[in-house]
N, C-alpha and C positions, 0 to 999 in steps of 0.2 A: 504494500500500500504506500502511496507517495501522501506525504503527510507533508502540515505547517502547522502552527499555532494558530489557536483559534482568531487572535486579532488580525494575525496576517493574514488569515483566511476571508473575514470580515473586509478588512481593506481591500482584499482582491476582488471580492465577489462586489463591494460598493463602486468599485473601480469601472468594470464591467456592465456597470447600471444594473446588474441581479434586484430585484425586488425582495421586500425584507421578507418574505413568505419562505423563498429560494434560501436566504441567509440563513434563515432559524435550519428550514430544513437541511442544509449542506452541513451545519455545525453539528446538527442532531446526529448525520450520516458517518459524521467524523470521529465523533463519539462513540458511536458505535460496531465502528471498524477496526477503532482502537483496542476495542474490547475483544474480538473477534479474529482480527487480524494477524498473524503470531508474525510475522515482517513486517515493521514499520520502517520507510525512507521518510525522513525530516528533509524538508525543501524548505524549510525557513530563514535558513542562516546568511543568506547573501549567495551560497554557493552557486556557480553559473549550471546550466542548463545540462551543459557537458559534462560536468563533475559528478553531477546527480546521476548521470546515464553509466558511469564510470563505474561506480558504485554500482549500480543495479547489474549491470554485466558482468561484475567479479561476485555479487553473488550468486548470480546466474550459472556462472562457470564452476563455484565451489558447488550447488545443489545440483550438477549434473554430474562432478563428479570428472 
């Protein structure tokens, strides 16, 4: 799961004109993917686009083995 923090999720989703309906719901989803989810990827930190993808394919590579 590609994750961020809930305010920078909020910033994002208000960025994007998301209606506050959209917002409540995407925070609820995130919450409970968190819970659900046993991989969380954090996109919160400033890290570029690439780095995130970096990550995701070396854990990709370590669960195939």
């Amino acid at each position: 799961m590609l994750d961020c923090p809930d305010d920078e999720r909020v910033r994002r989703l208000r960025a994007r004109g998301g209606p506050a309906e959209w917002i409540g719901g995407a925070l609820a989803d995130a919450a409970e993917g968190r819970e659900l989810i046993p991989h969380v990827f954090g996109t919160g930190g400033g890290e570029s686009a690439a780095g995130v993808a970096a990550r995701v394919l070396g854990w990709v590579r370590e669960e195939a083995g």
